[in-house]
MILUM-473090 format. One line per field, with one value per residue (C-alpha): residue number from 1; x, y, z. Coordinates in pm, whole numbers, plus 50000, padded with zeros to 5 digits. Example, Ala and Ser with C-alpha at 12.3 -4.5 7.8 and 13.67 -1.06 7.14 Angstrom:
pado: c(1:2)
c1: c(51230:51367)
c2: c(49550:49894)
c3: c(50780:50714)
This chain:
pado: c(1:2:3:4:5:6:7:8:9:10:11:12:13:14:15:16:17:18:19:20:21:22:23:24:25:26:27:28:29:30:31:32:33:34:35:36:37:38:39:40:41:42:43:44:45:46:47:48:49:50:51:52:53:54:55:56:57:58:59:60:61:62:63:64:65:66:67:68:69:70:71:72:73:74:75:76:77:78:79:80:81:82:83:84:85:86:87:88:89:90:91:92:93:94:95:96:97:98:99:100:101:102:103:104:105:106:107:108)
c1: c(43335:43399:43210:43512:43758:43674:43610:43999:44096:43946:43643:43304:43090:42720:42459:42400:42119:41934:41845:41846:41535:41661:41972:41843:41631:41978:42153:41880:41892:42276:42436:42778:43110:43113:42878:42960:42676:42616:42625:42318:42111:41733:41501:41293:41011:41222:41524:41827:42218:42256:41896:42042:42327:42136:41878:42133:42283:41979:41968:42302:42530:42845:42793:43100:42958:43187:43050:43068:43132:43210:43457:43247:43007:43194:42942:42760:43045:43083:42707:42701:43043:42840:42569:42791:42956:43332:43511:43473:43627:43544:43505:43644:43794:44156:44213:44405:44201:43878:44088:44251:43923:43776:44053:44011:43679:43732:43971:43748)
c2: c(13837:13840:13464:13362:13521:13321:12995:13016:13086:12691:12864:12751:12970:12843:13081:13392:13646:13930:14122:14193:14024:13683:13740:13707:13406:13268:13327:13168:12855:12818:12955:13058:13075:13406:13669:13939:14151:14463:14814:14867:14644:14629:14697:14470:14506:14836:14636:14757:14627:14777:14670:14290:14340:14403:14142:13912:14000:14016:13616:13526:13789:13606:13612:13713:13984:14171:14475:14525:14858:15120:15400:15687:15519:15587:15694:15383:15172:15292:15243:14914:14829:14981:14762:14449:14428:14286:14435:14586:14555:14797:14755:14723:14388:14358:13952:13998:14225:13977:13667:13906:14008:13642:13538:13782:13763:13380:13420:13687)
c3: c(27479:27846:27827:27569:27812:28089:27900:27783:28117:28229:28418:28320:28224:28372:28253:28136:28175:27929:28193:28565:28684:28474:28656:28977:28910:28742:29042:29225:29064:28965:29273:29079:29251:29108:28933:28608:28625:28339:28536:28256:28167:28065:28323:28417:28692:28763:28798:28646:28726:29033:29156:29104:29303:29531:29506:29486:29794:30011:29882:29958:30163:30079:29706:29503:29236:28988:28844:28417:28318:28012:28111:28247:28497:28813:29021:28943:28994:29339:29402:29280:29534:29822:29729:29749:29450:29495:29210:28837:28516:28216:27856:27668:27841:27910:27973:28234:28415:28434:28512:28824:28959:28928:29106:29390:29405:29437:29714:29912)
């Protein structure tokens, strides 16, 4: 879903990841203008959403993350900023919502 948000919007839409340790290797290899990375998401190697953020940031510093959450996960959401993370949007997605935190995340 947020994939067909973003493709309407003209972004392009690189790769996508099952889980955090194939997002990190994505990352890794792609080097995306910007990252949407799941709050919770299988574990791998004891690597869960927020663990990626902050892989991904001890790779690049500057890289523009935005956090995917369900209403209720505040405390995470917070973790996951103080890890790096740029902004959030929740699910269920409003469009206007991802394309404005793409944008700023873009910008920032």
């Amino acid at each position: 879903m947020l994939s067909d948000i973003l493709k309407k919007e003209g972004y392009e839409v690189c790769g996508e990841a099952e889980n955090a340790k194939a997002a990190i290797d994505k990352y890794k290899e792609l080097k995306p203008d910007v990252v949407t990375c799941d709050i919770v998401m299988p574990k791998v190697e004891d690597l869960d959403g927020i663990g990626a953020v902050k892989e991904i940031m001890k790779i690049d510093p500057q890289a523009r993350v935005i956090m995917v959450s369900a209403m209720g996960q505040h405390s995470l959401v917070v973790e996951a900023i103080q890890a790096g993370a740029k902004d959030f949007i929740t699910k269920p997605f409003q469009p206007s919502r991802v394309v404005e935190a793409v944008n700023r995340a873009l910008k920032g």
